[in-house]
Every structure is written in C-alpha cells, then in structure tokens.
N, CA, C and O atoms as a GROMACS GRO file, in nm:
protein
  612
    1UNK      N    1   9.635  33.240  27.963
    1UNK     CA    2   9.628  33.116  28.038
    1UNK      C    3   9.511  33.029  27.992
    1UNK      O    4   9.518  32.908  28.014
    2UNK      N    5   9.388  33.088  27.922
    2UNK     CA    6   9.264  33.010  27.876
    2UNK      C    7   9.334  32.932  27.797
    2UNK      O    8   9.351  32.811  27.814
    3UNK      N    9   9.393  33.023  27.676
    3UNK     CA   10   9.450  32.934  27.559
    3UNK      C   11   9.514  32.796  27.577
    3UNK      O   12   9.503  32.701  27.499
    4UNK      N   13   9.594  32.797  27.710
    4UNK     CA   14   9.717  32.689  27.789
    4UNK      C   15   9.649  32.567  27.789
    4UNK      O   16   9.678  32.462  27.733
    5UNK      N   17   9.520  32.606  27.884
    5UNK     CA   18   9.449  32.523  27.940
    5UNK      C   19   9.347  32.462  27.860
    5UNK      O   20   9.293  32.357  27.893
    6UNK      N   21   9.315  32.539  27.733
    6UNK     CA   22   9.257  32.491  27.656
    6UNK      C   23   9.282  32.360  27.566
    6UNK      O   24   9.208  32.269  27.526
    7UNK      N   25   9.439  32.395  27.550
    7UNK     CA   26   9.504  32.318  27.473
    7UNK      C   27   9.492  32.187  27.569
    7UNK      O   28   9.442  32.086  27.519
    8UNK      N   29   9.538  32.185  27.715
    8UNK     CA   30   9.516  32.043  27.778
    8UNK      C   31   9.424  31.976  27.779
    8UNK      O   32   9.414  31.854  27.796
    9UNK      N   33   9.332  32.073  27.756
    9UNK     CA   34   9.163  32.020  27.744
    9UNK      C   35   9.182  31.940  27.607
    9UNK      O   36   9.157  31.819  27.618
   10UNK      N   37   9.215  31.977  27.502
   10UNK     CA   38   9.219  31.906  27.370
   10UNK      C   39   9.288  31.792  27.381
   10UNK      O   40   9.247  31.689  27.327
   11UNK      N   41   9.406  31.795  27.454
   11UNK     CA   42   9.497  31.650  27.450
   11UNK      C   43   9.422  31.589  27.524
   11UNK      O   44   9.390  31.478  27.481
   12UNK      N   45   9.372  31.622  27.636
   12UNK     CA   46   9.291  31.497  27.733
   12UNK      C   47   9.168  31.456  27.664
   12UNK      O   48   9.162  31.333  27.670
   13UNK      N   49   9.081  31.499  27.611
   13UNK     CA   50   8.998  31.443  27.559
   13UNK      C   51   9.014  31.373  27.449
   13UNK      O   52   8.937  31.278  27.427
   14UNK      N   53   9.135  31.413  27.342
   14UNK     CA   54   9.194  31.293  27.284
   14UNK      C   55   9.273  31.163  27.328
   14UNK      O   56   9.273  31.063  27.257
   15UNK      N   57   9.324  31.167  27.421
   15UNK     CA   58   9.376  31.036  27.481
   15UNK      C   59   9.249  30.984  27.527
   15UNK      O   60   9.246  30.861  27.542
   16UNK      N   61   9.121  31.062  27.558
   16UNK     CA   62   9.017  30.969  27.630
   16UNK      C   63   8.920  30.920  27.493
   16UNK      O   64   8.830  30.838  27.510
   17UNK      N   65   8.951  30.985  27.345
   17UNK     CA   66   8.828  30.892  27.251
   17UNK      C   67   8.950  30.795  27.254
   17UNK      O   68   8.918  30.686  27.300
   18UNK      N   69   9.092  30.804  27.216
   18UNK     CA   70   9.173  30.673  27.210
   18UNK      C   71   9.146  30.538  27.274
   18UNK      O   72   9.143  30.427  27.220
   19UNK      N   73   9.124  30.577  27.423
   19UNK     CA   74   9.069  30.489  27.492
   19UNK      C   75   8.934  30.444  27.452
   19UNK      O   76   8.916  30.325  27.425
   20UNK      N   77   8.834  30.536  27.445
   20UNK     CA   78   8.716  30.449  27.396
   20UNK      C   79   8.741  30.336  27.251
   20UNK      O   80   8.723  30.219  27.216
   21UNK      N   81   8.800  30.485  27.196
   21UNK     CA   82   8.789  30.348  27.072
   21UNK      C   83   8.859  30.235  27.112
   21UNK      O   84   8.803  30.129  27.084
   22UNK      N   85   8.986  30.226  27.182
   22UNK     CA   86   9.045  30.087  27.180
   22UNK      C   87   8.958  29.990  27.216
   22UNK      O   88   8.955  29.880  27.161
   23UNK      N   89   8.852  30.038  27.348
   23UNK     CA   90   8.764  29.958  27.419
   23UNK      C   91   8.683  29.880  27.351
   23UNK      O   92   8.673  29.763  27.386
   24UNK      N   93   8.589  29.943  27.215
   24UNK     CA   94   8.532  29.945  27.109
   24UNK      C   95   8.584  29.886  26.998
   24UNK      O   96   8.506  29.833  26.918
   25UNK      N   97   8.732  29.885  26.974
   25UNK     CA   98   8.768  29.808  26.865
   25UNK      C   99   8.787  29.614  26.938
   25UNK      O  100   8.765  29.512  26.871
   26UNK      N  101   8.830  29.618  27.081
   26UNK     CA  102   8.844  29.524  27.150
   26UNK      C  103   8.764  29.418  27.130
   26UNK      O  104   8.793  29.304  27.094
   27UNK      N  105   8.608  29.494  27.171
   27UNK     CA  106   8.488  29.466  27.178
   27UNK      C  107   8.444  29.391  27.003
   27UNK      O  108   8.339  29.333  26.975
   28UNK      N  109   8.564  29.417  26.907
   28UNK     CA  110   8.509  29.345  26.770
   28UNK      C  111   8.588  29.276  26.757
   28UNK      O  112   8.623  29.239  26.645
   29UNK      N  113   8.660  29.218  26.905
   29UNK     CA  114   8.758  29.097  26.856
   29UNK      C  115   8.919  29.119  26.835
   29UNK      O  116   9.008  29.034  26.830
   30UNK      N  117   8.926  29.240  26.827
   30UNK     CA  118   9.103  29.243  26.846
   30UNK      C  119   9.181  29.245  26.982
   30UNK      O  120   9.115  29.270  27.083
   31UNK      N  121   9.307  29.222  26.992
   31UNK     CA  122   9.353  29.226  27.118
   31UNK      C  123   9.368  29.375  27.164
   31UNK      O  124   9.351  29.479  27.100
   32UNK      N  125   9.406  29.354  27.301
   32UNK     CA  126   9.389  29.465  27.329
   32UNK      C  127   9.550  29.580  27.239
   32UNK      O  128   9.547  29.681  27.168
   33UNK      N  129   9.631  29.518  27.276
   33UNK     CA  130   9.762  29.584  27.165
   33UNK      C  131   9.718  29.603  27.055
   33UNK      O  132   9.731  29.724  27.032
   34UNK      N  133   9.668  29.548  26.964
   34UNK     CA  134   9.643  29.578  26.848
   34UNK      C  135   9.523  29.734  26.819
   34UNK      O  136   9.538  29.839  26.758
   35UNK      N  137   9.428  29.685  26.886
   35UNK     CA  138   9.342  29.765  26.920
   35UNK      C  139   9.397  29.917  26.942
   35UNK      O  140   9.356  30.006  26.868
   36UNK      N  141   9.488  29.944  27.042
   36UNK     CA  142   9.492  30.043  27.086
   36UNK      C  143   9.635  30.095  26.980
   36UNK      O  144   9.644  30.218  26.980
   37UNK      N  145   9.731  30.031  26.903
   37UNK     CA  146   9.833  30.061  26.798
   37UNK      C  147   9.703  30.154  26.690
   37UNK      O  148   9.712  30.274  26.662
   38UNK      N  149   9.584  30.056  26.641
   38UNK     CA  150   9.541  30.090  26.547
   38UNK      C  151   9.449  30.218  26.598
   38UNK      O  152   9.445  30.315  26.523
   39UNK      N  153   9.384  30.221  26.708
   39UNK     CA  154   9.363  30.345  26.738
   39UNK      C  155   9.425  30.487  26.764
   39UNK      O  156   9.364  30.594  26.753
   40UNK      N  157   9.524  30.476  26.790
   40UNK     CA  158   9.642  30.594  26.799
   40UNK      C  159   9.682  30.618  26.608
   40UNK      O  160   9.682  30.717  26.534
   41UNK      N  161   9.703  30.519  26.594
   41UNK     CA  162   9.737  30.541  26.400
   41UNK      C  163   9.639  30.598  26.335
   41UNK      O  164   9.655  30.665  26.233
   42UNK      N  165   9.532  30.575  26.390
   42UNK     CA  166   9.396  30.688  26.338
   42UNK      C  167   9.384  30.798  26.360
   42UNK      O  168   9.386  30.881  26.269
   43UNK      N  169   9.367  30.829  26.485
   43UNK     CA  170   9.323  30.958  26.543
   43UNK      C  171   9.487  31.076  26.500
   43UNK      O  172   9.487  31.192  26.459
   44UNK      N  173   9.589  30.996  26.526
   44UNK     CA  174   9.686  31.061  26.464
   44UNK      C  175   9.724  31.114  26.318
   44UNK      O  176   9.795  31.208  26.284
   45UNK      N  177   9.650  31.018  26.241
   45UNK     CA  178   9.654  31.018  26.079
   45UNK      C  179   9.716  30.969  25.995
   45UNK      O  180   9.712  30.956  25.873
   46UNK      N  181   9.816  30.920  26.135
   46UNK     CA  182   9.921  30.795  26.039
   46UNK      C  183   9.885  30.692  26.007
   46UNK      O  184   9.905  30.616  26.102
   47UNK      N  185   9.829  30.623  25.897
   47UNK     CA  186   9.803  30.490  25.853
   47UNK      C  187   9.934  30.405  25.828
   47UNK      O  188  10.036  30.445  25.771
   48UNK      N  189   9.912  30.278  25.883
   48UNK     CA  190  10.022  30.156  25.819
   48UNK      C  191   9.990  30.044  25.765
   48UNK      O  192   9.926  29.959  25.827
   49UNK      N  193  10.025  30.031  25.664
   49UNK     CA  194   9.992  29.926  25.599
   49UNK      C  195  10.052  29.797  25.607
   49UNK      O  196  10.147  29.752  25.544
   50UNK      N  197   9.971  29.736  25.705
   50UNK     CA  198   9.985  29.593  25.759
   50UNK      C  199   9.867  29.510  25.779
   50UNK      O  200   9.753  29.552  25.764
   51UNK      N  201   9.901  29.374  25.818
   51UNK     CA  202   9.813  29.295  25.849
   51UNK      C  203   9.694  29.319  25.897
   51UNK      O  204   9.580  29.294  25.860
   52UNK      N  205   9.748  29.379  25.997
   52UNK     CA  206   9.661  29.425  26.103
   52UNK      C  207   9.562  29.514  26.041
   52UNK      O  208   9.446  29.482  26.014
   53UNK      N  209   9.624  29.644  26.017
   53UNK     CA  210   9.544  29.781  25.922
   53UNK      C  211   9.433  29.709  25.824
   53UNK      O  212   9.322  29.755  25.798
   54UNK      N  213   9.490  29.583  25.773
   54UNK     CA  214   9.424  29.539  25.678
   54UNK      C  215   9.302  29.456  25.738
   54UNK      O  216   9.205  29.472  25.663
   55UNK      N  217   9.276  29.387  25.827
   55UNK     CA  218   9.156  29.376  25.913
   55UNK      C  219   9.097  29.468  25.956
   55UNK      O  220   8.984  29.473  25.906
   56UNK      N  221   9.118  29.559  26.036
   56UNK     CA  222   9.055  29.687  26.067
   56UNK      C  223   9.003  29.727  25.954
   56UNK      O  224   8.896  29.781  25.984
   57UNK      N  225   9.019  29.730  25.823
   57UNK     CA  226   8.981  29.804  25.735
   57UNK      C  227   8.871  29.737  25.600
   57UNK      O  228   8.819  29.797  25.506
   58UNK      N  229   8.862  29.565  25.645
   58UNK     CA  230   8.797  29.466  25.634
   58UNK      C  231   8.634  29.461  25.716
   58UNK      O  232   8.522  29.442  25.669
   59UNK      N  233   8.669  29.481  25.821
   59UNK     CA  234   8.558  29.468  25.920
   59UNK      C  235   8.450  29.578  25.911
   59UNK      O  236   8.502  29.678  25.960
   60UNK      N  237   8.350  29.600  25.880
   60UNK     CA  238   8.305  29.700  25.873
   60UNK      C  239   8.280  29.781  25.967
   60UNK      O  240   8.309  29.899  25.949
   61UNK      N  241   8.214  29.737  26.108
   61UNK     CA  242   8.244  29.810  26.216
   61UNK      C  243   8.375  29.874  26.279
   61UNK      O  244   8.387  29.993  26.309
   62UNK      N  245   8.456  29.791  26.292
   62UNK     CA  246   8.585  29.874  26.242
   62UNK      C  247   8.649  29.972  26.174
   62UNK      O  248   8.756  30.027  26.201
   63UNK      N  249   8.572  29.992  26.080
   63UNK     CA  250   8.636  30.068  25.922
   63UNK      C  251   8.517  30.226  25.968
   63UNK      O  252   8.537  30.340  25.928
   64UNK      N  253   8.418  30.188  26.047
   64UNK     CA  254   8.341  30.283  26.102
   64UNK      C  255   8.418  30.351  26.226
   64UNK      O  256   8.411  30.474  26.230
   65UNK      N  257   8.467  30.309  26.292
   65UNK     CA  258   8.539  30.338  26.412
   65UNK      C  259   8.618  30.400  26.373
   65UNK      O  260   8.619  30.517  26.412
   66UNK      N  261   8.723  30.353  26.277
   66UNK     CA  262   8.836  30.380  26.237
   66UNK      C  263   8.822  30.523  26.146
   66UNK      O  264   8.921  30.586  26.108
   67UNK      N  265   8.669  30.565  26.116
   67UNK     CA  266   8.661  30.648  26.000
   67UNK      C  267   8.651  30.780  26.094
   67UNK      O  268   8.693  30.890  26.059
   68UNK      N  269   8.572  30.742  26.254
   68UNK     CA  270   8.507  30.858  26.340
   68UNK      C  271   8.645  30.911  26.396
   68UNK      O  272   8.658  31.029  26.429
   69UNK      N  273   8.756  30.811  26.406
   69UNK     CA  274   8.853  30.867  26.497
   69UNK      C  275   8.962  30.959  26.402
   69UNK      O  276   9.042  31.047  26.436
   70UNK      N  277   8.934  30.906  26.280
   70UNK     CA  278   9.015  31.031  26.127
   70UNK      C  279   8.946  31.178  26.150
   70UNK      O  280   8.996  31.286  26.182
   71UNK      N  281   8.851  31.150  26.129
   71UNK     CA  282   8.771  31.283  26.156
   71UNK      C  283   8.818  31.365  26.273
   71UNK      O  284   8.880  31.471  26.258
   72UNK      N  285   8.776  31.295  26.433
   72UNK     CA  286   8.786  31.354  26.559
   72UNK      C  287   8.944  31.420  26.564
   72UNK      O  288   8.977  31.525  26.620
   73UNK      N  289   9.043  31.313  26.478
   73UNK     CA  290   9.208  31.338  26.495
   73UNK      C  291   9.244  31.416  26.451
   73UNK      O  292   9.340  31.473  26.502
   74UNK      N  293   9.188  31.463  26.332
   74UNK     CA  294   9.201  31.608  26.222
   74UNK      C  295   9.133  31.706  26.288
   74UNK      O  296   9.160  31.819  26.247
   75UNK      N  297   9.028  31.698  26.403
   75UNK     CA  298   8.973  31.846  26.441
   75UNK      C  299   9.030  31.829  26.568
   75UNK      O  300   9.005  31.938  26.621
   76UNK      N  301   9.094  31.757  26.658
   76UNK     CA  302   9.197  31.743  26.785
   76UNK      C  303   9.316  31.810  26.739
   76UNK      O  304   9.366  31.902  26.805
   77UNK      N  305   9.367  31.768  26.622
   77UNK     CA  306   9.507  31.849  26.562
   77UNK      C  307   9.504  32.052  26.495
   77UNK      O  308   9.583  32.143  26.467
   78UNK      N  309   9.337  32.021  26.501
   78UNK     CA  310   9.378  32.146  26.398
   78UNK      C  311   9.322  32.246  26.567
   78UNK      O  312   9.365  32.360  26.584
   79UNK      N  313   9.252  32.197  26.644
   79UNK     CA  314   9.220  32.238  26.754
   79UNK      C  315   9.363  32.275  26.883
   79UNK      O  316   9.371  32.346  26.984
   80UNK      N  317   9.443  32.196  26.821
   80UNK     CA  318   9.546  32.166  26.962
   80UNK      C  319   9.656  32.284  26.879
   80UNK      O  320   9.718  32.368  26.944
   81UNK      N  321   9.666  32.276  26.744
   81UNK     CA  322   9.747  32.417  26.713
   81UNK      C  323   9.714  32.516  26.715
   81UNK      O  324   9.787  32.615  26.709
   82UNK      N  325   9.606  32.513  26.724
   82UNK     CA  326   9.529  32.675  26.729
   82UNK      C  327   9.545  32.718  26.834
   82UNK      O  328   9.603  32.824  26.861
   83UNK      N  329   9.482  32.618  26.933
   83UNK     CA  330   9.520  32.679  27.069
   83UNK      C  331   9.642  32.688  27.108
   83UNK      O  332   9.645  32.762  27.206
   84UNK      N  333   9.760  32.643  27.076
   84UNK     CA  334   9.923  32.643  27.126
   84UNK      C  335   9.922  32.830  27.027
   84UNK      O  336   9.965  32.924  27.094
   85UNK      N  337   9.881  32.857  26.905
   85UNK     CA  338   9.946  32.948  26.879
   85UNK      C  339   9.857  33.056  26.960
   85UNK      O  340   9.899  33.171  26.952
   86UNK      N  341   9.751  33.038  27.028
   86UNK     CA  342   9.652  33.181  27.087
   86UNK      C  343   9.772  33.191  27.221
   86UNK      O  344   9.828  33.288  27.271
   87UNK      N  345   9.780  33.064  27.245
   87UNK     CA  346   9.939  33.076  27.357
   87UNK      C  347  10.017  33.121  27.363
   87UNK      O  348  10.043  33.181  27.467
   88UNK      N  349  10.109  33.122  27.251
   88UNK     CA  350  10.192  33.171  27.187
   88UNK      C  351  10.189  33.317  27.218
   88UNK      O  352  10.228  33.373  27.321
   89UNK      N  353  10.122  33.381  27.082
   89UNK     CA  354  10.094  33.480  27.082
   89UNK      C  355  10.034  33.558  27.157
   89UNK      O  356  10.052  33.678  27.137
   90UNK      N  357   9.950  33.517  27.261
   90UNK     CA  358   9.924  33.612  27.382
   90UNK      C  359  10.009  33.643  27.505
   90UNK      O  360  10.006  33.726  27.596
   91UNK      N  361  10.103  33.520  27.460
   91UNK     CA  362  10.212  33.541  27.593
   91UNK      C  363  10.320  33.638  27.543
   91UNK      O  364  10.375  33.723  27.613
   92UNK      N  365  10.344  33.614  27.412
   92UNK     CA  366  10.464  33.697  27.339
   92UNK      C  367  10.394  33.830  27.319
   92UNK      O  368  10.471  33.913  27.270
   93UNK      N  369  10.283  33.873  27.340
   93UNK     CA  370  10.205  34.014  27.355
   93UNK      C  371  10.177  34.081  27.482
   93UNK      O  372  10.137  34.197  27.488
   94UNK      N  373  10.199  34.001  27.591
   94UNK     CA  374  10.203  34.016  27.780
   94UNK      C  375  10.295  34.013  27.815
   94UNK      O  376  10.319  34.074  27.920
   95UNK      N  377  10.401  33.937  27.745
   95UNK     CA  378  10.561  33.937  27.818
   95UNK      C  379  10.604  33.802  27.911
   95UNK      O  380  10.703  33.794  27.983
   96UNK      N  381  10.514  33.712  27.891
   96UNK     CA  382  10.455  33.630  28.009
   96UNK      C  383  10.467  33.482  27.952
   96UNK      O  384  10.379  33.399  27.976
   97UNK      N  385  10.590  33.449  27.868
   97UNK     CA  386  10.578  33.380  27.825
   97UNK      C  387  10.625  33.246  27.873
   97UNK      O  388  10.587  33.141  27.821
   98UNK      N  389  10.723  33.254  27.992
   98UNK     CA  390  10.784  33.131  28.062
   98UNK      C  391  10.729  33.074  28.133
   98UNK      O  392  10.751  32.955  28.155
   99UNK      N  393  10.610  33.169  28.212
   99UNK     CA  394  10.472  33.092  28.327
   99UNK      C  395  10.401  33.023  28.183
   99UNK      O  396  10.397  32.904  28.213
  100UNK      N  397  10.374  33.028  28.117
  100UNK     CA  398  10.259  32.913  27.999
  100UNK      C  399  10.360  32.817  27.948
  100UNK      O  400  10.313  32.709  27.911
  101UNK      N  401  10.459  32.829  27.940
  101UNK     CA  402  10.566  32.712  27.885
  101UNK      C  403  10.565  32.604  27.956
  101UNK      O  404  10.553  32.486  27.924
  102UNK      N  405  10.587  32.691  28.119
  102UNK     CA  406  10.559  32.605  28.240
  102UNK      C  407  10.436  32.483  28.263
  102UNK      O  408  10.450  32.367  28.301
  103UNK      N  409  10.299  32.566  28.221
  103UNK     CA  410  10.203  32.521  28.249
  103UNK      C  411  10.169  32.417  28.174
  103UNK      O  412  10.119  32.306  28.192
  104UNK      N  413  10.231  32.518  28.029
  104UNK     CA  414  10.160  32.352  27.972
  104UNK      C  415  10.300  32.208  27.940
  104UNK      O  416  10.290  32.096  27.890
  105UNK      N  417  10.429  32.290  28.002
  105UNK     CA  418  10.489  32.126  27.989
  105UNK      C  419  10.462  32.061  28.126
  105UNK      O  420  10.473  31.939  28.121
  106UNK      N  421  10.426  32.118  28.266
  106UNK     CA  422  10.329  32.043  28.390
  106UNK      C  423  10.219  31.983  28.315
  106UNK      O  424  10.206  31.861  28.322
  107UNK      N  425  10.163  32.031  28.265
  107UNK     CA  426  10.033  31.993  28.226
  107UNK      C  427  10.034  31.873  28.159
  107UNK      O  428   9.980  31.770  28.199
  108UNK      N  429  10.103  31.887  28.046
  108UNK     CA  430  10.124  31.737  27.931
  108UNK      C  431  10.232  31.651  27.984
  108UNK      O  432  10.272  31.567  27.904
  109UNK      N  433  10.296  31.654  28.117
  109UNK     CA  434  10.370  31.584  28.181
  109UNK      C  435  10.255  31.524  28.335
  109UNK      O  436  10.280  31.451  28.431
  110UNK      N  437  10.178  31.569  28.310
  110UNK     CA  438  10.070  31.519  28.431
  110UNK      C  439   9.994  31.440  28.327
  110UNK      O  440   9.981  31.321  28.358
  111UNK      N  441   9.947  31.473  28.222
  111UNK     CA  442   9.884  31.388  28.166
  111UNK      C  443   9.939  31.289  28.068
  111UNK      O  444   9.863  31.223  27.998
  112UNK      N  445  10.056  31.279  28.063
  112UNK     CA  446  10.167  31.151  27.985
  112UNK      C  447  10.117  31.056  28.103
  112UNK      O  448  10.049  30.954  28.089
  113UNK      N  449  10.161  31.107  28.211
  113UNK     CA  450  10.192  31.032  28.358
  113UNK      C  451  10.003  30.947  28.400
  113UNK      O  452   9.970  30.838  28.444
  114UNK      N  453   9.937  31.053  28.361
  114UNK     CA  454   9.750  30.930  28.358
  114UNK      C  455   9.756  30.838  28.252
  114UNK      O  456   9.718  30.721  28.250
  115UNK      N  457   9.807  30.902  28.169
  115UNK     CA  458   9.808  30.846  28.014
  115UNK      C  459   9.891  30.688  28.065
  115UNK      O  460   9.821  30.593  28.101
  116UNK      N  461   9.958  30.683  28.063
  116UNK     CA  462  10.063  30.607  28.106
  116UNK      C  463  10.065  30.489  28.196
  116UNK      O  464  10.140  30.393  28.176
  117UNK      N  465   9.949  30.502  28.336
  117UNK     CA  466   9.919  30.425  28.432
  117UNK      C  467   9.858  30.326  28.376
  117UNK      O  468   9.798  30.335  28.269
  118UNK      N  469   9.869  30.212  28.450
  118UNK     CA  470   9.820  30.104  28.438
  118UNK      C  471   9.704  30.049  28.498
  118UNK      O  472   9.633  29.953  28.469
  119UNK      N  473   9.703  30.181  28.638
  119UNK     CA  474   9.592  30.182  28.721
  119UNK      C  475   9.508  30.237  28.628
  119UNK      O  476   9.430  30.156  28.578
  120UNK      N  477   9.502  30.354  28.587
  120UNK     CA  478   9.420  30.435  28.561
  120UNK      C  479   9.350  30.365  28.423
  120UNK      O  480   9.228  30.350  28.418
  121UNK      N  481   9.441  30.321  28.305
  121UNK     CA  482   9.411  30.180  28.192
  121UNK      C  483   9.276  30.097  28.222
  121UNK      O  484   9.172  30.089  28.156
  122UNK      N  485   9.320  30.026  28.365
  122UNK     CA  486   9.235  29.960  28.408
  122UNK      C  487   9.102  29.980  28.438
  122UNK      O  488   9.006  29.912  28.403
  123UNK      N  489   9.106  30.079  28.507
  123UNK     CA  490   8.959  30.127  28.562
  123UNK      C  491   8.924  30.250  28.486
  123UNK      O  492   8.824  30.309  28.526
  124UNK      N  493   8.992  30.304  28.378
  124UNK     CA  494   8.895  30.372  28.287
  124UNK      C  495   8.836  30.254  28.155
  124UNK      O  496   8.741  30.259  28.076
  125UNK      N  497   8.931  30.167  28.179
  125UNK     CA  498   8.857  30.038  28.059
  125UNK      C  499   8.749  29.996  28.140
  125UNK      O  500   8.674  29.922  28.077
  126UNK      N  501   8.727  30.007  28.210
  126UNK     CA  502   8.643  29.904  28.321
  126UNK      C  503   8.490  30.012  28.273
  126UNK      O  504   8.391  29.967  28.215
  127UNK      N  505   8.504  30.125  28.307
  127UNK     CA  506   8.391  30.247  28.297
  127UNK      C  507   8.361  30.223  28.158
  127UNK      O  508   8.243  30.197  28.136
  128UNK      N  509   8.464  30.224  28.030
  128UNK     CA  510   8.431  30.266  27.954
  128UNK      C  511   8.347  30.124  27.879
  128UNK      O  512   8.254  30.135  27.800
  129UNK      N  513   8.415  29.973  27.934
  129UNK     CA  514   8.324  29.874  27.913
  129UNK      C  515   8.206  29.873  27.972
  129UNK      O  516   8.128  29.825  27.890
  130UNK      N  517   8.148  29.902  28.072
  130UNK     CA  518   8.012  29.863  28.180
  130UNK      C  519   7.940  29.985  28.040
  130UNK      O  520   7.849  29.935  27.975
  131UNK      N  521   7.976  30.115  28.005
  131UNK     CA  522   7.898  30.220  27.942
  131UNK      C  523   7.876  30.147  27.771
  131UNK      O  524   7.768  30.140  27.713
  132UNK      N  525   7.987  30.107  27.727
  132UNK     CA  526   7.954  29.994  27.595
  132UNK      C  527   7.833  29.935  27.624
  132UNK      O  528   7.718  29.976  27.611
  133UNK      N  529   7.875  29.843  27.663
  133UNK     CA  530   7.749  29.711  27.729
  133UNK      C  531   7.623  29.757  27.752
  133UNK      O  532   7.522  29.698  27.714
  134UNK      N  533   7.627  29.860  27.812
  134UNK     CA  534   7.472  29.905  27.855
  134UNK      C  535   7.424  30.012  27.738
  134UNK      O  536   7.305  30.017  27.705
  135UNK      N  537   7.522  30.096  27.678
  135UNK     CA  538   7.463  30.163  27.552
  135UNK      C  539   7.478  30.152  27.385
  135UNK      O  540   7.449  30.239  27.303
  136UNK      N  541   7.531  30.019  27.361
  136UNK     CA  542   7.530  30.007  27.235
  136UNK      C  543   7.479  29.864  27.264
  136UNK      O  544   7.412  29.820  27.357
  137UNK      N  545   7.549  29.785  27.118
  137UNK     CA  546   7.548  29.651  27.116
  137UNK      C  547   7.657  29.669  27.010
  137UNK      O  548   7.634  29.716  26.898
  138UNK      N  549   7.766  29.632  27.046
  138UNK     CA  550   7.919  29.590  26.991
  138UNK      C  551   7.964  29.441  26.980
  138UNK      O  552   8.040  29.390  26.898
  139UNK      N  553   7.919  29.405  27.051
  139UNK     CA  554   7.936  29.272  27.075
  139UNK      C  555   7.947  29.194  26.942
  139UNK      O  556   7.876  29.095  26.926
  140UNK      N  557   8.050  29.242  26.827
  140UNK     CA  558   8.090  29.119  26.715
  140UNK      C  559   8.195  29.120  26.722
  140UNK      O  560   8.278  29.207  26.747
  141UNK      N  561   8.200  28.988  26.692
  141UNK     CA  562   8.299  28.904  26.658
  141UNK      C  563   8.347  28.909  26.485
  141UNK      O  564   8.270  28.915  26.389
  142UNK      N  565   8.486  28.906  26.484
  142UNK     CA  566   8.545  28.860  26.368
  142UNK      C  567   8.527  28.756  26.346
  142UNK      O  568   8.642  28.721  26.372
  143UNK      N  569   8.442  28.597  26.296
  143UNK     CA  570   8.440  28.499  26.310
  143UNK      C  571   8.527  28.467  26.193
  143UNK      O  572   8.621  28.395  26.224
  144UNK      N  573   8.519  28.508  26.037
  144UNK     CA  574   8.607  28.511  25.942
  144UNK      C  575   8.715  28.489  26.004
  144UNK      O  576   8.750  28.371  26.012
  145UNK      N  577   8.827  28.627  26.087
  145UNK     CA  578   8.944  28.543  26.126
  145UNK      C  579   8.993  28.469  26.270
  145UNK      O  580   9.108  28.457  26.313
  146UNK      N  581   8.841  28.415  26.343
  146UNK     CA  582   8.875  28.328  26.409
  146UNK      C  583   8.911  28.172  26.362
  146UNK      O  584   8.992  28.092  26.409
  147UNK      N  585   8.799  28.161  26.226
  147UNK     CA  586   8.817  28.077  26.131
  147UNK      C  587   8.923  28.039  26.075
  147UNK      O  588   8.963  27.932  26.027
  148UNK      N  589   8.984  28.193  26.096
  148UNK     CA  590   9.112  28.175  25.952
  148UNK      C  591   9.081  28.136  25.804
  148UNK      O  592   9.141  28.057  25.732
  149UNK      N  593   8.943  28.234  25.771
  149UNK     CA  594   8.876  28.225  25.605
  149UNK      C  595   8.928  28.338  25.588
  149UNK      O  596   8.935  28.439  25.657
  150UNK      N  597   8.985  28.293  25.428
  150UNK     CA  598   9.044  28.379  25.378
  150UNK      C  599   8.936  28.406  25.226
  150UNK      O  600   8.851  28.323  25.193
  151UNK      N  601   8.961  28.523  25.154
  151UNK     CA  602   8.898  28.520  25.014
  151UNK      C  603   8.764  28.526  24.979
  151UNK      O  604   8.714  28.636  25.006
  152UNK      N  605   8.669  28.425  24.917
  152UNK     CA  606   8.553  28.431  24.931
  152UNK      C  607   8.478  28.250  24.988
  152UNK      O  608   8.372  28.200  24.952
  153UNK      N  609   8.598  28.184  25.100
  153UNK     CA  610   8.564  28.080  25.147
  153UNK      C  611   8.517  28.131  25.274
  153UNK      O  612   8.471  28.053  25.358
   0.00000   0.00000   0.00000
C-alpha cells in the first residue's frame, strides 16, 4: 500500500510544479493557455515544434523554466514507474492485488477531478502568484513580441 500511495504522491506533486511553472511562465508574458500547453509538453517530454515552442525557447527565462521542468519530468516519470512496479509486484507477492488497483484508480480519479477544477485553478494560482511576487522577481516581459520584432530589429 506504501508503494500505491507513493505513486499518488508523485502524480500530485507533478501536476503541482505544472502549475507553478504555468504561473511562472505567465508571469513572462504568455497567456495563460499557452503557458500551461507548454508546461505539460515539458515536464512530459514531449516537445512541439511550433510558434509557440519557439518563443519559449527564445526567451531565456523561459528556456530556464522550460529546462527545470525536463529534468523534474524525467525523475516524476522514472519515479512514478518505479513505484507502480513496487505495486505491482508486492501485490502479485500478497495476493492482494485488486484492493491497490482500487486505490490507485480512486486515487488518480480524485486527483484528475482537483486537477481539473476550476475552483481549485483559481485559488491555487492565486497562492502560487502572492508566493512568486514575494519570492522571486519574474516580473518580465517579452517586449520583443509585444513589439512584434522580429530578427535582429
């Protein structure tokens, strides 16, 4: 059951850097959609090559963000299989394997369902902006493409 619970522990704390970073990429000027597409494409490992990707990867604070959440997404993934197989295999060694199936599709169905709210969106953006503000300084702007400069104009 550690293993189960472990594993929820790994998904929740990855949906919660997602959120920071979106907050954080926001905070350099992207919308909030964009922000949070390009944060999930990171931490997941899937890169796309678009417009968008291509600003993120322009900006240097961005390209920093974007570099911490590759990292965090590769030790969330290699963390979240490890623990599904200690699951696995300790249940298929106890006999006990339909109570952890249980637990953890409750589990990642409770947390789709936070994941998911609009309430919860709100007022964890809200925390995770007031904690920006008061412990970094993020506060840039893309002015390049508010401009719409392209090249070396």
């Amino acid at each position: 059951m550690v293993a189960a619970l472990s594993l929820l522990v790994v998904v929740m704390v990855s949906i919660l850097i997602t959120r920071i970073a979106t907050v954080m990429l926001t905070h350099t000027g992207l919308s909030q959609e964009t922000a949070r597409f390009q944060a999930r494409s990171a931490i997941s490992g899937t890169g796309f090559t678009t417009v968008e990707a291509e600003r993120v990867v322009r900006h240097p604070l961005r390209r920093r963000i974007v570099m911490v959440l590759m990292l965090l997404g590769n030790a969330g993934i290699v963390g979240a299989v490890s623990t599904l197989m200690l699951t696995l295999i300790n249940a298929h060694n106890s006999g006990s394997l339909l109570p952890r199936i249980v637990l953890l599709a409750a589990g990642l169905a409770l947390l789709w369902g936070i994941a998911a709210s609009p309430w919860v969106d709100r007022g964890l953006g809200r925390i995770i902006d007031a904690a920006l503000k008061r412990y970094t300084q993020l506060e840039v702007r893309d002015f390049a493409s508010l401009l719409r400069l392209s090249g070396a104009y």
